[in-house]
N, C-alpha and C positions, 0 to 999 in steps of 0.2 A: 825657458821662454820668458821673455821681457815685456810685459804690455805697454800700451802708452800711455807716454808723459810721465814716466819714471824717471825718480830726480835719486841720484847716488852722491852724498856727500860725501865729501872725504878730505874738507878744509872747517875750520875750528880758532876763532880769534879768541886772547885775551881777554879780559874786561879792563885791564890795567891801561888807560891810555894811552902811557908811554910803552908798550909795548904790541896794543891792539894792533899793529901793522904787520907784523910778524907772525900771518895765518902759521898752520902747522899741522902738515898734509898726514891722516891718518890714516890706516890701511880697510878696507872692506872687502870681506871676503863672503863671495859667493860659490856654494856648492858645484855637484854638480847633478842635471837634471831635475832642478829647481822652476820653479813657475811662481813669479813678480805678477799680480794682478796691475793691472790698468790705476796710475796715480798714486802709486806707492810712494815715499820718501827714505829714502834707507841712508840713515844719521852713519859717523864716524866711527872707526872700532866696534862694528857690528860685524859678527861672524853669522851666515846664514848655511846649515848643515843641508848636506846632499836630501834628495828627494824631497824639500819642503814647500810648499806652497804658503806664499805671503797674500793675503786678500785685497781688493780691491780699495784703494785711498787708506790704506795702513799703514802708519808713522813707526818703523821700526828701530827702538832705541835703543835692544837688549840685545844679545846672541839669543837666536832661535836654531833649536839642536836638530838635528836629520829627523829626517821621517813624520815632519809635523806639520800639521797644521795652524798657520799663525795670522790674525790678522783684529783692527780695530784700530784706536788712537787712546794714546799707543798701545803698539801692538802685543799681545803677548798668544803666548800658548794656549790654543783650545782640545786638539787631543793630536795623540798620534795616531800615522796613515800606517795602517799595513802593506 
């Protein structure tokens, strides 16, 4: 489940000017049976594990592992879900 206005990055520029043009699409991987609250922003090479729930307006920069609970800015692990 995906709420709204969930924004999935998955482009990544330079700082070097002479190459800042040349974004550099990175992969984001979501589980499965997962639930994105409402206003999330899930950053590039973040892996999100099966059955985890990401909280509402949580800037997710880490991998967050199955079964968890995750949410804040940024986001991290608050406990696991049985």
């Amino acid at each position: 489940m995906i709420g709204s206005n969930v924004t999935i990055v998955t482009l990544n520029h330079d700082f070097a000017p002479e190459t800042r043009m040349n974004a550099t699409p990175k992969p984001v991987k979501i589980g499965k049976n997962v639930w994105i609250g409402a206003n999330v922003t899930i950053l590039p090479s973040v892996s999100i594990g099966d059955n985890s729930i990401i909280g509402a307006a949580s800037v997710v920069t880490k991998d967050v592992p199955a079964n968890t609970l995750a949410y804040g800015v940024p986001c991290r692990s608050i406990r696991k879900i049985n």
